[in-house]
Every structure is written in structure tokens, then in C-alpha cells.
C-alpha positions in Angstrom: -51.4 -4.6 79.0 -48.2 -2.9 77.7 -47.0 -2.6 74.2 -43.9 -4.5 75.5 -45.9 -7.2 76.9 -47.7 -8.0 73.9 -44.8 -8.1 71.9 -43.4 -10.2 74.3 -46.8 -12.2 73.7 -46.3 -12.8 69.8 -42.7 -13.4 70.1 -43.4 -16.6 72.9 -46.2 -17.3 69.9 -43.3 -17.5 66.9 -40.8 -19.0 68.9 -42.8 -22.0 69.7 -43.8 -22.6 66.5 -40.3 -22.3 65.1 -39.6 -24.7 68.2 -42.4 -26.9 67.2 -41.3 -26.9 63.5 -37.5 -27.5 64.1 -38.8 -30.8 66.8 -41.0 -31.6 63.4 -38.3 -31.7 61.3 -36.2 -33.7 63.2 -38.4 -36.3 63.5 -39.0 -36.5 59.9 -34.9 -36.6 59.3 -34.6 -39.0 62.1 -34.7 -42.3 59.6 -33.3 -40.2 56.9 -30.0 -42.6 55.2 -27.2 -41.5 54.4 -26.8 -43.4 50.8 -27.8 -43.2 46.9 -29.9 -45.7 45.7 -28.6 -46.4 42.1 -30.6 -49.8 40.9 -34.3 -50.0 40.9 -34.2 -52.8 43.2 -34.1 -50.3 46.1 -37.6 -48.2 45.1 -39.3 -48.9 48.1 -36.1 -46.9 50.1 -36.0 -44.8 47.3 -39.5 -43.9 47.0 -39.4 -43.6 51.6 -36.8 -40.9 51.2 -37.8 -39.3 49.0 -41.1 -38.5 50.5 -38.8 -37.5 53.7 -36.9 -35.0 51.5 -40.6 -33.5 50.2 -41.8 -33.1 53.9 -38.6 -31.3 55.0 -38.8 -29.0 52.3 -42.3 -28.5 52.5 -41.7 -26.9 56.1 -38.6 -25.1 54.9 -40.1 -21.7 54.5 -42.1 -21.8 57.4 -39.2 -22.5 59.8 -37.3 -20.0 58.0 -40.1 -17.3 58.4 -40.8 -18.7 62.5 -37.4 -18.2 62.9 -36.6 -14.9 61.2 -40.1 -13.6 62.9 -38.5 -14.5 66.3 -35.3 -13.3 65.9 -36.8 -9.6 64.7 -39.2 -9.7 67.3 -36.3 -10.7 69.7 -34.3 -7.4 68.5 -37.8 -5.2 68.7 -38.2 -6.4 72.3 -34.1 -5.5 73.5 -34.7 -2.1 71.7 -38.1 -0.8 73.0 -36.9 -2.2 76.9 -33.5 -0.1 75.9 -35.5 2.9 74.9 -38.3 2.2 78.4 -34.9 2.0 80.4 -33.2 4.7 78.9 -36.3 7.0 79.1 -36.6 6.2 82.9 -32.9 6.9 83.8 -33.1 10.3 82.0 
């Protein structure tokens, strides 16, 4: 195995977790309403979105850090087949 191919390896890795995450978090959001809840009457819907707005921001950073993982890995991967390509044409 190649350096590139293991890089390509990881990167398939942290893109389908960021995949996995972002599928996740939709459908967390998916009976997320659009409205404020100002009397008490409405805890229960209160209390419901309220535990969707923890669980989205609970995954947060790992999305963020599956996503920015993938796109640097992305850019490592165009470079070092630049450089392989370059080196071969020289």
C-alpha cells in the first residue's frame, strides 16, 4: 500500500462519519418547530425541543472536526497526487 492510498483510506473514514453525523443531525432537527413557547402550558413542547437543541449541539463539534478533517485530508490528497504527477512528467 501507498502513502496516497492510505490517506485516501482515512479520508473515506472521516467523510463518512461527517456524512453519518450530518444524516444524524437531520433526523434529530426533522420535528424541530419553528415557534417560542411563552406560557407554561406548553412544557411538554418546551421541554421536547429543548432536548433536540442539546442533541444538536452535543454533535456540533464533532461534525465540525469530521468535516474540517475531510476537507484537509481532501487538500493533502490533491497536493501529494499533484506532486506524484508532477514528479512523473519531469
Amino acid at each position: 500500500m501507498t502513502l496516497l492510498s492510505i490517506v485516501f483510506i482515512v479520508w473515506g473514514i472521516f467523510t463518512a462519519a461527517f456524512l453519518g453525523l450530518l444524516a444524524y443531525n437531520a433526523t434529530l432537527t426533522r420535528y424541530e418547530e419553528d415557534q417560542l413557547f411563552l406560557s407554561d402550558s406548553h412544557s411538554v413542547e418546551q421541554e421536547l425541543q429543548n432536548n433536540i437543541l442539546k442533541n444538536v449541539n452535543r454533535t456540533r463539534p464533532l461534525v465540525r472536526a469530521c468535516g474540517g478533517a475531510s476537507a484537509v485530508l481532501g487538500a493533502v490528497i490533491i497536493g501529494m497526487y499533484t506532486w506524484e504527477a508532477w514528479l512523473r512528467l519531469r
